[in-house]
N, C-alpha and C positions, 0 to 999 in steps of 0.2 A: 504494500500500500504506500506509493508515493504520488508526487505532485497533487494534482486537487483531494487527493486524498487527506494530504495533511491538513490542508486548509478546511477542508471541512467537520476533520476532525476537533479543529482547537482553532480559536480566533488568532489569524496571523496577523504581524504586524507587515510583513509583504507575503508576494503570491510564490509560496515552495515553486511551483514549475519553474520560477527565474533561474532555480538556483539547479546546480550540477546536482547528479546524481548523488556525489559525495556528500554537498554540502546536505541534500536533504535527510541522508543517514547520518549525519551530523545534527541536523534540526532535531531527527527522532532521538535521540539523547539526550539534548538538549531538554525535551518535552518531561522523557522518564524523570531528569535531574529537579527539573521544577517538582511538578509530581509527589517527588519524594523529599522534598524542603518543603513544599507546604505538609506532604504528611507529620513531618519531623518538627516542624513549629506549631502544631496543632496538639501533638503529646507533648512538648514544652510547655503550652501553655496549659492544658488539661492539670497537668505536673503542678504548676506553678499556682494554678485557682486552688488548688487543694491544700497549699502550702507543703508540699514533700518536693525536696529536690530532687532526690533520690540519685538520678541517670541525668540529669539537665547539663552538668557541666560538662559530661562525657559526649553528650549529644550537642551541646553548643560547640565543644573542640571538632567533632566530624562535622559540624557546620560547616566550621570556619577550613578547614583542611579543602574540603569539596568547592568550597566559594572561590580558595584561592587556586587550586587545581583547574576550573573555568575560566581563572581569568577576573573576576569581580570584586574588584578594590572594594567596593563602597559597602556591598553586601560581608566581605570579608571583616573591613572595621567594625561595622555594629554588630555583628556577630561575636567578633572579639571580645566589644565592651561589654555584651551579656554577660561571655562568659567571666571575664574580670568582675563582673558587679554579683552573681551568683555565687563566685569562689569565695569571693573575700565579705563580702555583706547576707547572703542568703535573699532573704524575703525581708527579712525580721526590721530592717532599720527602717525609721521613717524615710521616706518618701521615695524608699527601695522600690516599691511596689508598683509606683506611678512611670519610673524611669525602666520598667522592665515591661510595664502594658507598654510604653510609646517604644522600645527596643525592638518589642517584638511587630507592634503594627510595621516599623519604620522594614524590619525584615520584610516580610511582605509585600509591601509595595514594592520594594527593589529588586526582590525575586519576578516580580510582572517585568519590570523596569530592563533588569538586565534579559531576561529571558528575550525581549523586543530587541535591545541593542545589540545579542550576538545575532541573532536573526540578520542584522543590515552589515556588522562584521561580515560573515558568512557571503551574503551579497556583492559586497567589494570586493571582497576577495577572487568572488568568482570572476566579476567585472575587471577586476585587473589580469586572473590570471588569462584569460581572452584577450586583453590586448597583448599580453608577452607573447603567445602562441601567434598573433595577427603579424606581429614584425619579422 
């Protein structure tokens, strides 16, 4: 299942046919990766409303490993600072609690955020490598 297939599997930020063969088996990892960061911020947070840390700093470190393995600075830092704000303060301190809901919204959106930006990565890239192949 590629080209309009992917697109109509998942909202693109452009059309998979532009993209190479590669790049869309590339897109489809991409997709699994998302996927499994919002699974993974979802038991964070579950974790976290209940007050048990339990696995969170374990699961915020293969956050941040996987964020930076993609490529995703920004998604990489705030991932970071969770897990810096869960190792050393928990839940417990005031206004712990508030800096760890907007940590985890701010994950979230950026997981959408980057997940668009390697998409158009992806697209230049093929766009460039076409004109190497044109000269």
């Amino acid at each position: 299942m590629l080209d309009s297939d992917l697109m109509s599997e998942r909202g693109s930020c452009i059309d998979p046919a532009a993209l190479s063969l590669e790049s869309q088996m590339k897109l489809r990892e991409l997709y699994s990766y998302v996927d499994n960061c919002r699974a993974m911020l979802d038991e964070i947070a579950t974790e976290l409303a209940r007050g048990r840390i339990g696995r969170v700093p374990e699961k915020l470190e293969r956050f941040c490993f996987e964020a930076d393995g993609w490529g995703f600075d920004a998604l990489y830092k705030v991932a970071a600072g969770l897990h810096s704000l869960v190792v050393n303060h928990g839940a417990g301190k005031e206004g712990c609690q508030e800096a760890l809901d907007r940590g985890l919204e701010m994950l979230s959106a950026l997981i959408e955020q980057c997940g668009c930006d390697f998409q158009w990565r992806l697209a230049v890239a093929d766009v460039l490598e076409c004109f190497d192949r044109a000269r």
